[in-house]
Structure formats: C-alpha cells, structure tokens
C-alpha positions, 0 to 999 in steps of 0.5 A: 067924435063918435070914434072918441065915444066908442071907448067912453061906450065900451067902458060903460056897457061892455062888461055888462054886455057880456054879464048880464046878455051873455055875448062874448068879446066879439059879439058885444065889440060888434054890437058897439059898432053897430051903435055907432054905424046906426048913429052914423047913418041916421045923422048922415041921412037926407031930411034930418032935422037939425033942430030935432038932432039938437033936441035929442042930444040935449038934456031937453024933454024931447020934442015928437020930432026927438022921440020918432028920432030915437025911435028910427035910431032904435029900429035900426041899432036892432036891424043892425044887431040881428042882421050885421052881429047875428043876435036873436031878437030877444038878445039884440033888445036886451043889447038895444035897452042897454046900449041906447040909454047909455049912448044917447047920454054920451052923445047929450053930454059931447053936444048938448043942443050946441049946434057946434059941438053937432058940426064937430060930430057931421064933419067925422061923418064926412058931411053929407046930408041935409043936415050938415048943410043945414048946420055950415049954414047956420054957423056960417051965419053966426060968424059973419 
C-alpha cells in the first residue's frame, strides 16, 4: 500500500518540496522515501498498539496513544531527513510540516480505523511485529 501512496505523496507535496523549501529533484525524491521508510519502521516495529495505529489513521481525534504515535512518527522522518538525505535541521522541519499533515491523511484516507485496510498495508511490510500478529488475529476471529 505505502508503494501505492508513494506517487499520490509525491504529487501532492513534491513541487512544493522544491518551491517553496528549495530541494532539488534528488534531495525532495528522498525526503518521499524517507517518509515512507519511517512509516514502514514505526508500523513493523515491536509493541505497537494496533488499536493506537487505527486511531492515528482515521478521521478520529487522536487518543494520547495516537498523538505519541505521531510524534516518534515525526522524530524519526526528521532522523531521517538529516542523517539518510543530508538536510539541515531547519530544512528537514520544513520537509517534515509539510510532508507529515499530508502523508498522515493519505494514510487515514487508504485505512480508516479498518483494521483490514492496516492488514493490507502489514502484509506489504512483510508482516513483522507485534502488530501484525495482533491484526491476523483479530481478523482471524471475524472470520471464524
């Protein structure tokens, strides 16, 4: 699913990646990715809590759980973007309040709180994780 996002992200905040922060094509193409690894390492993690994961990605007020969610989401796109893509600290906050509002709502809008739609996106990630064991087994109860 996050490779299907990828272009939706791109066409929405890659110009202004360049326009308005200044990065050229290679710099804003890694600041994407990096996006999209820091999504990928936080939901492949140990001890994430799929419920909180639901929260985040829906159009609910997130809960405590969702916001320190979306903060250790933010902290490492930022680790990211000044360690993998060279960007100073101040660009790679500007990169990060751009690119976060925009990816989280990509993501809200593909999963919704359906605890489906964040199977579909743990099965691209290759499944691991707590949470992914916890999602095949709260599915695998629906279906029984």
């Amino acid at each position: 699913m996050l490779n299907e996002l990828l272009p939706l992200l791109k066409d929405k905040v890659g110009a202004d990646l360049m326009n308005k922060v200044g990065l050229d094509a290679n710099k804003a193409d890694g600041a994407l990715n990096a996006a999209s690894s820091s999504v990928t390492e936080l939901l492949g993690g140990k001890g994430v809590d799929m419920s909180t994961v639901l929260n985040l990605f829906s159009k609910d007020t997130n809960t405590a759980g969702a916001s320190d969610l979306l903060g250790k989401l933010g902290q490492n796109y930022l680790g990211k973007l000044t360690g993998e893509v060279g960007l100073d600290a101040a660009k790679a906050n500007s990169v990060k309040d751009l690119v976060m509002p925009v990816l989280t709502n990509l993501l809200s809008d593909k999963i919704g709180g359906n605890a489906g739609a964040l199977q579909g996106l743990l099965g691209n990630l290759g499944g691991g994780g707590d949470i992914a064991d916890m999602a095949k087994g709260m599915l695998g109860k629906i279906f029984k």
